[in-house]
TISEKE-783921 format. One line per field, with one value per atom (N, C-alpha, C): residue number from 0; residue in three letters; chain; atom name; x, z, y negated. Coordinates in Angstrom, 1 decimal, padded with zeros to 4 digits. Atoms other than C-alpha are relative to their C-alpha. Layout:
<recs>
pos = c(NUM / ...)
code = c(Ala / ...)
unit = c(A / ...)
site = c(CA / ...)
east = c(X / ...)
up = c(Z / ...)
north = c(Y / ...)
</recs>
This chain:
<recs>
pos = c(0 / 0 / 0 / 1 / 1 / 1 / 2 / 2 / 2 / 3 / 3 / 3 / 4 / 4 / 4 / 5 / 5 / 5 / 6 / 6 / 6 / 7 / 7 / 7 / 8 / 8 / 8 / 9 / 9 / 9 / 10 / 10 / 10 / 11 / 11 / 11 / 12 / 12 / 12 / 13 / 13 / 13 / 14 / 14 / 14 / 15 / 15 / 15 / 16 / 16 / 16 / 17 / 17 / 17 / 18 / 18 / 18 / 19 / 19 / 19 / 20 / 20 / 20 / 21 / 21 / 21 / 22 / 22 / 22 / 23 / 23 / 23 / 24 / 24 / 24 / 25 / 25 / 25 / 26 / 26 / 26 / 27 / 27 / 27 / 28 / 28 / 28 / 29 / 29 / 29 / 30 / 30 / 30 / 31 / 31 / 31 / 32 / 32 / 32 / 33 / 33 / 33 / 34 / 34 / 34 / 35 / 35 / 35 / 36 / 36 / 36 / 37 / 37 / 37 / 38 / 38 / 38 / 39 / 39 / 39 / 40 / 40 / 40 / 41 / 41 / 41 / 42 / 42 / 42 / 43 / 43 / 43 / 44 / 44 / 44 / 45 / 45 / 45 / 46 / 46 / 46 / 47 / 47 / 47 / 48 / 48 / 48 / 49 / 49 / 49 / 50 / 50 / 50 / 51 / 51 / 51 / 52 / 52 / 52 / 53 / 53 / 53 / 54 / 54 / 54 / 55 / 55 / 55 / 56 / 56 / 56 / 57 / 57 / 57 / 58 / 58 / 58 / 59 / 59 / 59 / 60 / 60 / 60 / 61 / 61 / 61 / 62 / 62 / 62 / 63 / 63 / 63 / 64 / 64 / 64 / 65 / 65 / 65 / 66 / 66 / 66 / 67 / 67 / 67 / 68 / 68 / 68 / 69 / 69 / 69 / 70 / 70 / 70 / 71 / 71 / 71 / 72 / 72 / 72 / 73 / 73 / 73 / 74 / 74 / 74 / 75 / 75 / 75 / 76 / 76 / 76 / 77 / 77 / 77 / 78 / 78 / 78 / 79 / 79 / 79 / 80 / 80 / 80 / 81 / 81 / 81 / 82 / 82 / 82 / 83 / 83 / 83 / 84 / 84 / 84 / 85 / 85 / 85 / 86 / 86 / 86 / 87 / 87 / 87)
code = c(Unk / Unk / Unk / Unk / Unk / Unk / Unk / Unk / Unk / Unk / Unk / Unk / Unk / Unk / Unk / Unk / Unk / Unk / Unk / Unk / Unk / Unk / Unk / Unk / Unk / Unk / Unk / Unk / Unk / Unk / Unk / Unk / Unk / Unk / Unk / Unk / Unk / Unk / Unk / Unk / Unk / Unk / Unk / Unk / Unk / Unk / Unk / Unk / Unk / Unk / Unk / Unk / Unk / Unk / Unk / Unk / Unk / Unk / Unk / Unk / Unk / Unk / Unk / Unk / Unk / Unk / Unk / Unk / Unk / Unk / Unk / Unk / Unk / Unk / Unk / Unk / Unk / Unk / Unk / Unk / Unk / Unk / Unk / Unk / Unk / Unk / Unk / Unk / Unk / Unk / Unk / Unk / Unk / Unk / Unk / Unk / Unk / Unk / Unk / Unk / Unk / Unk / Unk / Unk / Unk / Unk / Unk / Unk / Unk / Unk / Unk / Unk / Unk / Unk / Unk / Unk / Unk / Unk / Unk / Unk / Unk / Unk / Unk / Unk / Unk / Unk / Unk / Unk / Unk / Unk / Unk / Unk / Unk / Unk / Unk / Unk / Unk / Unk / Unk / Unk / Unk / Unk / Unk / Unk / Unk / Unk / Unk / Unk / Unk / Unk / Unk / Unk / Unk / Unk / Unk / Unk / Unk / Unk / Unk / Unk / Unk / Unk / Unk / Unk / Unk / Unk / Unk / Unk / Unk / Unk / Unk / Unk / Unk / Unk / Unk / Unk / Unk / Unk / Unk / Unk / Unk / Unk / Unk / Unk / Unk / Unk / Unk / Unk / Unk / Unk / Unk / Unk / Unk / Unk / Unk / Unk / Unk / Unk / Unk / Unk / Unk / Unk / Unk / Unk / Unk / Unk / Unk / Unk / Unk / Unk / Unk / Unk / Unk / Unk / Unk / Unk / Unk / Unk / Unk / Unk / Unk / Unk / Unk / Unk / Unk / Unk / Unk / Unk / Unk / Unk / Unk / Unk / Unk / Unk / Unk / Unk / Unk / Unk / Unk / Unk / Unk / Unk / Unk / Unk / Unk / Unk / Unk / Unk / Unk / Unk / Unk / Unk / Unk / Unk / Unk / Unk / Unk / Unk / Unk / Unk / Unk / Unk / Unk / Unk)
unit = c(A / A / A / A / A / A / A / A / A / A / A / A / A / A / A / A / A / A / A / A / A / A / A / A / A / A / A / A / A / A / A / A / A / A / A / A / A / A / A / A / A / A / A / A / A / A / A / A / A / A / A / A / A / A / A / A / A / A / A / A / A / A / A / A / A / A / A / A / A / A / A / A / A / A / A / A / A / A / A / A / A / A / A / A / A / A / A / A / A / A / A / A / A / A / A / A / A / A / A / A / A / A / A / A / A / A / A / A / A / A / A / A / A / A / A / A / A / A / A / A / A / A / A / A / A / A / A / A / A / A / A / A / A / A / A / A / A / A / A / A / A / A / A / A / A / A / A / A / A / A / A / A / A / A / A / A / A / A / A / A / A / A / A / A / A / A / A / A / A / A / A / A / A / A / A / A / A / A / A / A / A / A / A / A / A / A / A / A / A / A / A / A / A / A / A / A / A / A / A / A / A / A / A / A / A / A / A / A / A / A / A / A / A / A / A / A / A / A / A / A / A / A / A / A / A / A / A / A / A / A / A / A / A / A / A / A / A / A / A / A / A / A / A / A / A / A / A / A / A / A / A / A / A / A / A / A / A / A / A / A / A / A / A / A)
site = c(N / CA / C / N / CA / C / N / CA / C / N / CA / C / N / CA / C / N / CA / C / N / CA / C / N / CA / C / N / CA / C / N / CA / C / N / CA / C / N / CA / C / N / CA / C / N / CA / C / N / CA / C / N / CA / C / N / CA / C / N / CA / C / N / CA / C / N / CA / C / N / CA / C / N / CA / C / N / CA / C / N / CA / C / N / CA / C / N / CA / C / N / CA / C / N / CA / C / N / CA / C / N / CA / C / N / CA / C / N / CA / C / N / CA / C / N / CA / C / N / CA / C / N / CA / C / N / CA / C / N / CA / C / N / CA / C / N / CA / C / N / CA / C / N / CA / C / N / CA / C / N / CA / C / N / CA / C / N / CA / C / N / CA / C / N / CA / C / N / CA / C / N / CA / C / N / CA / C / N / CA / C / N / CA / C / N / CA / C / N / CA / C / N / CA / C / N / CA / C / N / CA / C / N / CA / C / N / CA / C / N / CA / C / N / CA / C / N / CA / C / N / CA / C / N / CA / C / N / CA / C / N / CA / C / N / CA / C / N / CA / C / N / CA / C / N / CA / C / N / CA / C / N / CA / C / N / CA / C / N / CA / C / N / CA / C / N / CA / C / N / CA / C / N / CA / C / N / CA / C / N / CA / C / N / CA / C / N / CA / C / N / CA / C / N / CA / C / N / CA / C / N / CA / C / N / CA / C)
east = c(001.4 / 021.4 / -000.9 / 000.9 / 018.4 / -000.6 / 000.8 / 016.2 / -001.4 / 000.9 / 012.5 / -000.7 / 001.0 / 010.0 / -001.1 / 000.9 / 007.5 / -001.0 / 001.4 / 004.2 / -000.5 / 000.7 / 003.3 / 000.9 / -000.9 / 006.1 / -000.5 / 000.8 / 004.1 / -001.5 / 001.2 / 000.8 / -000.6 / 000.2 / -001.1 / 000.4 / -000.7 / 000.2 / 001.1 / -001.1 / 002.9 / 001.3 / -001.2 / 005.9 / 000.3 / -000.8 / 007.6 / 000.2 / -000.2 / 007.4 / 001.3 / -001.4 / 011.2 / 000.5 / -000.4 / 011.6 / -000.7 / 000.4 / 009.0 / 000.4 / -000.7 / 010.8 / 001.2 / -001.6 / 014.4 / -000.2 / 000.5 / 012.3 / 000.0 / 000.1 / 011.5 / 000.9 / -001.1 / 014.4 / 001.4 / -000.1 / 016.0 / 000.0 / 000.6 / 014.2 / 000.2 / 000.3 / 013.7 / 001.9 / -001.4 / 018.2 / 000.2 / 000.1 / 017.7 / -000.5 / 000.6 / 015.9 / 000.3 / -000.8 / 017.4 / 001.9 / -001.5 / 021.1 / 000.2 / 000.0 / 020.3 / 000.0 / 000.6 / 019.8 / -000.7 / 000.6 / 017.0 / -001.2 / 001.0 / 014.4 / -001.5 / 001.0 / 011.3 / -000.9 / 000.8 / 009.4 / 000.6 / -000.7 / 011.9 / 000.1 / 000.5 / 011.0 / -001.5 / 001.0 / 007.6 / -000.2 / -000.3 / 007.8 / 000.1 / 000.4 / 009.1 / -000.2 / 001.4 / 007.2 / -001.3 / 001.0 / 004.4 / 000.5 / 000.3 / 006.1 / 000.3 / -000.3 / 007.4 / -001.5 / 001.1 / 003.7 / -001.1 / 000.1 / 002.6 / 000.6 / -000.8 / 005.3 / -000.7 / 000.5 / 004.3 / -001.5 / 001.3 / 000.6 / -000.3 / -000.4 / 002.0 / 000.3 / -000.3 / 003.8 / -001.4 / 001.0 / 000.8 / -000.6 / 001.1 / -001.7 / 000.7 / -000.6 / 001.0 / -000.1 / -000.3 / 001.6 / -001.8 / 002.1 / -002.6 / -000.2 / 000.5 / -002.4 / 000.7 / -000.9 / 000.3 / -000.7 / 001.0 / -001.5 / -001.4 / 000.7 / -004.4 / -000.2 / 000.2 / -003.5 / 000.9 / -000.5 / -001.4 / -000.7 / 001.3 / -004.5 / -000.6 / 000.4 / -005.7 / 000.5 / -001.0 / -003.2 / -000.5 / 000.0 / -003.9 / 000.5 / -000.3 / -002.7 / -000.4 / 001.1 / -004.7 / 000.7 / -000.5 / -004.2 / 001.4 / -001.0 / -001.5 / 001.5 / -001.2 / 000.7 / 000.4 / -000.2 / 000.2 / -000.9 / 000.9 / -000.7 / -001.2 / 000.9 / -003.9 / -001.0 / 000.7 / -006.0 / -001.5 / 001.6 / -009.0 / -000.7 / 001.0 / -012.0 / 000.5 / -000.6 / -011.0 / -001.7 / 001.2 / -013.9 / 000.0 / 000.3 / -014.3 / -001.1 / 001.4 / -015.7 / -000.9 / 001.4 / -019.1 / 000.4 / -000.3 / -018.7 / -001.8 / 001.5 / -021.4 / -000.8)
up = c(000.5 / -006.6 / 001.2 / -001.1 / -004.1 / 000.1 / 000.2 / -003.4 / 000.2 / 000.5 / -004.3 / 001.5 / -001.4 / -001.1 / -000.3 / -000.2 / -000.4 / -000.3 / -000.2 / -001.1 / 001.3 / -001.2 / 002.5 / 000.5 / -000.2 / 003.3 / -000.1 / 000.6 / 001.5 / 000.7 / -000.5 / 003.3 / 000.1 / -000.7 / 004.0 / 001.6 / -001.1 / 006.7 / 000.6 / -000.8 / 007.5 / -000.2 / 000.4 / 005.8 / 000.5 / -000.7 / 007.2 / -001.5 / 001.2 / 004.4 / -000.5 / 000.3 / 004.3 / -000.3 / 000.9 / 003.8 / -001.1 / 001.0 / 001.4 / -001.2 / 001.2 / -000.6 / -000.5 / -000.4 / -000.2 / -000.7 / 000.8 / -001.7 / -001.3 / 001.7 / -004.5 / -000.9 / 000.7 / -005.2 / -000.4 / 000.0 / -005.1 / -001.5 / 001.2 / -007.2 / -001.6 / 001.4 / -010.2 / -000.1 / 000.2 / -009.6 / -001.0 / 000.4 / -010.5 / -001.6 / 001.5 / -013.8 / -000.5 / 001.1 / -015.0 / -000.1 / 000.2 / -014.5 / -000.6 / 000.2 / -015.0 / -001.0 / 000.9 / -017.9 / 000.4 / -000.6 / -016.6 / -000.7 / 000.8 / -018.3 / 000.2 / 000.0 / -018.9 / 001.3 / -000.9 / -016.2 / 001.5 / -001.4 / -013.2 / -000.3 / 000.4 / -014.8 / 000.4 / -000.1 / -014.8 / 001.9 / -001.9 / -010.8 / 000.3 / -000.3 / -010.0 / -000.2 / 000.6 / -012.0 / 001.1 / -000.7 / -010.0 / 001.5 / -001.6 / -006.5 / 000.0 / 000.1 / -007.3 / 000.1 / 000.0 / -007.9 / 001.5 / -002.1 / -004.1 / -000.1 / -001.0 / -002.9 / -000.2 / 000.5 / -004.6 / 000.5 / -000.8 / -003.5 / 001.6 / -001.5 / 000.0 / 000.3 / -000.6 / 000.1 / -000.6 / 000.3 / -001.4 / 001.2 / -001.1 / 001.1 / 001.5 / -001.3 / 003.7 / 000.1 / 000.7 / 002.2 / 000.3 / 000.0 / 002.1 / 001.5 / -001.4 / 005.7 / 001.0 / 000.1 / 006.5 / -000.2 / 000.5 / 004.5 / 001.0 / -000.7 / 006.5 / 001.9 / -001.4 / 010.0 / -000.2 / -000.2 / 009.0 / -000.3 / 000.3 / 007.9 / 001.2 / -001.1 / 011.2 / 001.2 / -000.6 / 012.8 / 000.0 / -000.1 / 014.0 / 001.1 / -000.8 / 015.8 / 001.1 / -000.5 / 018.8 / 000.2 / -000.6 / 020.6 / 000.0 / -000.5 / 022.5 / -000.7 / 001.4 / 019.1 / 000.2 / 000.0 / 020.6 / -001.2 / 001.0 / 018.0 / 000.8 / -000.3 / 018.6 / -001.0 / 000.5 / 016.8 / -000.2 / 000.2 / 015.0 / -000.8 / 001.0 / 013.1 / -001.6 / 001.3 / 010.0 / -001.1 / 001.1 / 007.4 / -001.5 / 001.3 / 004.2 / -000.6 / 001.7 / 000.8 / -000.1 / 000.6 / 000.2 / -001.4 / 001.2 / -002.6 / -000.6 / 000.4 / -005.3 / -000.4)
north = c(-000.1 / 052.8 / 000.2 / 000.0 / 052.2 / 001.4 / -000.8 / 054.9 / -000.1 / 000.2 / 054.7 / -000.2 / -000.8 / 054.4 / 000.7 / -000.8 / 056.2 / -000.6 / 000.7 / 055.6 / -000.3 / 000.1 / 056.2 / -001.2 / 000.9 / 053.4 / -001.6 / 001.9 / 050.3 / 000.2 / 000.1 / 051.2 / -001.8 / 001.3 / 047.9 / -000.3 / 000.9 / 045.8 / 001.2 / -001.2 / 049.1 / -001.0 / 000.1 / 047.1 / -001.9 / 001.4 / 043.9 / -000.9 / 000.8 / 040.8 / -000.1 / -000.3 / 041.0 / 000.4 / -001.5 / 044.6 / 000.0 / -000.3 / 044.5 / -000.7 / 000.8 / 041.8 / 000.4 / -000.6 / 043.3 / 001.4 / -001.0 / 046.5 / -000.3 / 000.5 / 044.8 / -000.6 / 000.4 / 042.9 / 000.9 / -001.1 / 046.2 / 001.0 / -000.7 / 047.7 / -000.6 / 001.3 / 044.7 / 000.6 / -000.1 / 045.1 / 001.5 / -001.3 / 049.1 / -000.2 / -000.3 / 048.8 / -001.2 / 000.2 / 046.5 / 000.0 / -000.4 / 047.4 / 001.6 / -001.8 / 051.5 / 000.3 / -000.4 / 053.4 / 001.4 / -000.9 / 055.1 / 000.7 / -000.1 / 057.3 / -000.5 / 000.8 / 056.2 / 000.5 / -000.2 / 058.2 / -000.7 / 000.8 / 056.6 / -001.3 / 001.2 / 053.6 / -000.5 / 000.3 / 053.7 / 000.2 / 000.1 / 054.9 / -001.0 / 001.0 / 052.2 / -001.3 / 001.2 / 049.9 / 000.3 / -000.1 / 051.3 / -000.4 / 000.4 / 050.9 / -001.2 / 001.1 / 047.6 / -000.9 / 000.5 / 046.7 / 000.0 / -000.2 / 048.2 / -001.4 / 000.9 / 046.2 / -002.1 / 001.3 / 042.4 / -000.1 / 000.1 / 043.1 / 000.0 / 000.5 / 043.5 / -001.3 / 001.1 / 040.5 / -001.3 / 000.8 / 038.9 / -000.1 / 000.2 / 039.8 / -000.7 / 000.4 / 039.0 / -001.5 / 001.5 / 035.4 / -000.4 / 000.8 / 034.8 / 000.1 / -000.3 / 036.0 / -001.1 / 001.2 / 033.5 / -001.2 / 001.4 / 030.4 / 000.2 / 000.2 / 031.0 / -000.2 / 000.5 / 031.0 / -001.4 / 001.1 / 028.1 / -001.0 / 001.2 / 026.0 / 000.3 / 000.4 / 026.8 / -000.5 / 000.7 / 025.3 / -001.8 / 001.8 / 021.3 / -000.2 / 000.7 / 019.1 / -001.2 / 000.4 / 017.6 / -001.3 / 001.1 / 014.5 / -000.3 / -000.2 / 015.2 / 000.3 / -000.5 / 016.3 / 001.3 / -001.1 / 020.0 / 000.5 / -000.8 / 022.7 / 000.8 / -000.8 / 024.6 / 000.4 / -000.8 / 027.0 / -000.5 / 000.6 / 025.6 / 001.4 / -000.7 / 027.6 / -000.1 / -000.4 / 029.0 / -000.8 / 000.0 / 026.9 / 000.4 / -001.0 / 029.1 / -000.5 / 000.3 / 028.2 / 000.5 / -000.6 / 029.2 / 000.6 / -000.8 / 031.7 / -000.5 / 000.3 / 030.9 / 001.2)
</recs>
């Protein structure tokens, strides 16, 4: 059986996208193989939720430098201006 992390553990950008998947796949293993009460349930229901908002923001942070990414002439990559939607 895994053991829970910490809240202070999933901080934003503290946890590595790997650990924090390996956390969660972890965890998802835990509740549903256990017979666990409801309140170490709901735990980690909630850290499981951290965790997926991590690898979210990680993943959007990801997709974005990779749209900045082109390819010039030469077929080198280099770093272009990030152009963002006008919010209405």
């Amino acid at each position: 059986m895994s053991k829970p992390a910490k809240a202070g553990d999933t901080a934003k950008g503290s946890l590595p996208f790997e650990e924090a998947v390996n956390k969660l796949e972890g965890i998802v293993e835990a509740m549903e193989a256990d017979d666990l009460p409801l309140e170490t349930l709901l735990a980690r229901y909630e850290e499981g939720a951290r965790l997926v908002k991590i690898c979210q923001e990680k993943l959007a942070e990801a997709e974005v430098k990779i749209q900045q990414l082109e390819k010039n002439a030469a077929g080198e990559l280099k770093l272009k201006p990030l152009d963002l939607p006008e919010e209405a």
